[in-house]
Every structure is written in C-alpha cells, then in structure tokens.
N, C-alpha and C positions, 0 to 999 in steps of 0.2 A: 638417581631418580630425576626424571623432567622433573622443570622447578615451575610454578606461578609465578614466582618474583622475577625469576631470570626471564620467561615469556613475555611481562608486563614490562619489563627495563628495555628489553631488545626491542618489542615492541614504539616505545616513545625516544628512542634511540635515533628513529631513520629520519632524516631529513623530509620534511612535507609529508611524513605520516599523520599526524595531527590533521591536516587539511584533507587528506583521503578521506580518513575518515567521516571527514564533516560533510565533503563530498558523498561521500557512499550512502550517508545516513539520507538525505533527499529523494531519492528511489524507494528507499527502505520504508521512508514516512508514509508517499503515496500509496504504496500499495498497503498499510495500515489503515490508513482514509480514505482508500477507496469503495464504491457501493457495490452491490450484492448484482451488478447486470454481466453479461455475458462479455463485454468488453474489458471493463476492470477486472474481469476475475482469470483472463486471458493474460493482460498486462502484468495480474499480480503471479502467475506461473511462473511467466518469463521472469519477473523481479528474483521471485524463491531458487529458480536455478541460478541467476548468476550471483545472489547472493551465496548458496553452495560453492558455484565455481568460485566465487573469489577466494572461500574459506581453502578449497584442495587448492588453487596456484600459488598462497602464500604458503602452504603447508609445504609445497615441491621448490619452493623456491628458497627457500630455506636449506631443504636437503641438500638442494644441489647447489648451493651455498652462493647463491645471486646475489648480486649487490642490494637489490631493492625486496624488500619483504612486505609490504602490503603492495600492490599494483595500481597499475591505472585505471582509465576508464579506456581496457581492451575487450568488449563484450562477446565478440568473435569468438576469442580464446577462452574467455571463461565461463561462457555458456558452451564449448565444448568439450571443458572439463567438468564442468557440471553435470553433463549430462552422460560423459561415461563414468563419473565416478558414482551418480545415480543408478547406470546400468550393473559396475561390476557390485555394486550392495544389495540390487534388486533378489538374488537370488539368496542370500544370508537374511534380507530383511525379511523375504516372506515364511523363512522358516523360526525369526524371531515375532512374527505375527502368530503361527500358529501355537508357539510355546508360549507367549504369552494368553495367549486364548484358553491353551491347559492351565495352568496358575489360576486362571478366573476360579477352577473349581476346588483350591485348596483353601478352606475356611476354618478356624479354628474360634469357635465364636465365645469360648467361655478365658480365653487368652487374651482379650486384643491387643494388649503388645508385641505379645512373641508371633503373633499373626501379623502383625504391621512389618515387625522387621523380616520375617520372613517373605512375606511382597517384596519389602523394600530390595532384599540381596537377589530373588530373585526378578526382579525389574532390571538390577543392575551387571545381572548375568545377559539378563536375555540383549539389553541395550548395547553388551561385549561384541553380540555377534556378526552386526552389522559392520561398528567403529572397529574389527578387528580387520576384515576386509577394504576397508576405506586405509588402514595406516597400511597397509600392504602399496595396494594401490596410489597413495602421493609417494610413494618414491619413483617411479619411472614412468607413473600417468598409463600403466599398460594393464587392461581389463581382466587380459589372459592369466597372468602374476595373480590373480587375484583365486580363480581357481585350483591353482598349490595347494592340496590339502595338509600338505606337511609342512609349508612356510605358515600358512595360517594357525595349525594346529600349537604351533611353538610357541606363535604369540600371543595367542589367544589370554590365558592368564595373567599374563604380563599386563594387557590392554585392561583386563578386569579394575584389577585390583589398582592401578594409576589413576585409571579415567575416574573411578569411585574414589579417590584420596583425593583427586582434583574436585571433582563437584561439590565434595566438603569444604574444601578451602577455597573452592570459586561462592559459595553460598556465604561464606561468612564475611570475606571480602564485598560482593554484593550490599550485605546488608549492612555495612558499616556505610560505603558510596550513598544508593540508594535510601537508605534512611538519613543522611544527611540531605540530599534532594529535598524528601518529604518533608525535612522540619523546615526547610526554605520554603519551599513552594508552598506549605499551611500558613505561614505565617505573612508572606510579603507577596504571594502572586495569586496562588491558589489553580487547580488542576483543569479547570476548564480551559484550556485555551491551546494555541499550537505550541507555542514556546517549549510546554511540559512533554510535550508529543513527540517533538523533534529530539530533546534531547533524551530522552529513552530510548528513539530511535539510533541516536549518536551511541548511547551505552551499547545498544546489543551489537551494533558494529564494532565498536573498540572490544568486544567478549569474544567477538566472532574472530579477529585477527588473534587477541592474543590465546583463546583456543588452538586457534590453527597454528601458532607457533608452540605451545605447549605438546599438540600431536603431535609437530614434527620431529621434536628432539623426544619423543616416547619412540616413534617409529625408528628411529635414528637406534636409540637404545637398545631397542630388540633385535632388529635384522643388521644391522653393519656389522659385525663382528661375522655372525654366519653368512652372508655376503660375502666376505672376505676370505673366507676359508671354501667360499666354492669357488670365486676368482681363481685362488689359489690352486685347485684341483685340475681347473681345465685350462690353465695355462701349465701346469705339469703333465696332463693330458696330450695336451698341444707337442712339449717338450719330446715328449717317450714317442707319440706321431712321426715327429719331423726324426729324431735319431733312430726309429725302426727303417724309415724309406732309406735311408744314408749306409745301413749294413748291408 
C-alpha cells in the first residue's frame, strides 16, 4: 500500500526541494491575500491552476521515474497540465456534484452519529470519483485514457479506500505539525501578522507535493501491473501479425 512516510522521506530526499518549496509557497501566499477585484481574482485562477499543475507534474514525474520530483518554476508546462488534468476530471467531477447533491437529502436526524458517518463515507465515495480519473491521467498526461471505462472502473475502489486511509494519517500528522506551530506562534509571535501566513502557505505546498507523491505510487499500484499485461498482449499481437504476413 502507498506509504505517508515513504511520500514525506522521498519528498525531503531531493536536493533543493526544501527551497521549491519555499519558493512555490510565495504565489500560494498572494493569492491567499489577495482582494476580492477582478484582477486578483484573475491572478488568483491562474495561481490555483498551476498550483494543480505542479501537484499532476510531480505526480508523472515520479511515474516516469524523473530525476527531479518537485519542479521548477516551468509555468508553460504546468499550467498546461493543469489544465488538462482539470479537463479530463471535469466530466467525473460533475457527476460527483450531482451525487453529492443526492446525499444532501439522506438525513437521519434521531442518529446523528450513524448520520455523520454515513456523510462522512459517502463524501469519501463521491471525492473517489474524480481523484480516480486524475490517478489514471498523471500516468501518460493523456485526457483520452481517462475516458476507459474499464481502466477506471478497476480502480476506482482501490482509490477509495487509500485516498481515505491517507486523509486519516495526513489529519493526524497535521495536527501533531500544526498544533505545534499553534503553541509557538500563541506564545512568542502570535497570528496576526505575515510570517504565520507564509508558513501555512509553505505547509500546504510541502502537503501538496507530498500528496502528489503519495498518488503517484497509489496510481503506480493499481495500473502497472495490468499495463503490463496489455503491453504484453499487443506485442504478442504484434508477434502472431508479423509471423501470419511470413506464411
């Protein structure tokens, strides 16, 4: 099973990943502070796509086993991964909108636990159906792959039940980081100011790569194997082709 530990080690592993990071968080801050006018809310688009794109090109890069795992500042390229890996989800997302829309009307109001958890599992169904489409897609970057009903269909559970064991162990990690922040910054700085801003900023980029390495060895997990066994089919394929022409 994709590991946290093993995503967050690979992660602090790469030489000048620490400083990406630092870097990447600067963009991330502005469009957090930036105002509610037509211009920053323009600016802050483009930030959310290529904050996306950076998340799928460290995920494919991984895959396709690159030397560098978090990237540069290549914006070209990962605003135009961002924006197809926005396109190939557009169509699973909006059908995780409308099913989340049904769930609005299952109320069970003299339970509220068994009513919370059941939100909760199906919040974490319906958030499957997009990120099932997205691990498809950072493997070859190709939108088309994404409409597989039978590559998707395979993975789909797989994506479930990881992405939800990971949210638990990304939430509890969080709050061991994070709440040590908080006893810092109550005690010696205190939350007004940029300092505190930035580095939240800094955290959700160092989440966002080591998410995106997390996906990748999920995605890695589910389709290599059957990948390999179609590899295998259509160069047998190929094989039985070239020795019919030869009889």
């Amino acid at each position: 099973m994709a590991s946290l530990i093993e995503a967050c080690d690979n992660t602090m592993k790469e030489p000048f990943a620490g400083i990406k990071v630092f870097l990447w968080a600067i963009p991330v801050c502005m469009f957090f502070t930036a105002g509610a006018n037509l211009v920053n809310q323009t600016i802050g688009m483009i930030t959310l796509i290529l904050f996306f794109g950076l998340c799928v090109t460290s995920s494919n890069n991984i895959i396709t086993k690159k030397p560098v795992l978090v990237p540069g500042i290549n914006f070209f390229s990962m605003a135009l991964n961002g924006i197809l890996g926005l396109i190939s989800m557009l169509p699973y997302g909006l059908v995780a909108w409308f099913a989340y829309w049904g769930t609005t009307f299952i109320q069970i109001p003299n339970l509220p636990v068994l009513n919370d958890t059941i939100h909760i599992t199906l919040d974490l169904l319906i958030a499957s159906i997009p990120l099932t489409a997205l691990a498809i897609f950072v493997r070859r970057l190709n939108p088309l792959e994404v409409l597989n009903l039978k590559k998707y269909s395979y993975g789909f559970g797989e994506v479930f039940l990881s992405m939800s064991y990971f949210l638990v162990r990304l939430a509890l990690f969080s709050l061991i980081v994070i709440g040590f922040l908080v006893y810092i910054f109550s005690l010696f700085i205190g939350f007004e100011n940029s300092l505190w801003t930035y580095l939240i900023c800094v955290l959700a980029v160092f989440y966002l790569i080591v998410a995106a390495n997390f996906f990748a060895q999920l995605s890695d997990e589910i389709y290599i194997f059957p990948e390999k066994e179609e590899a295998k089919v259509r160069e047998q394929e190929e094989i039985r082709k070239i020795l019919t022409k030869h009889e």
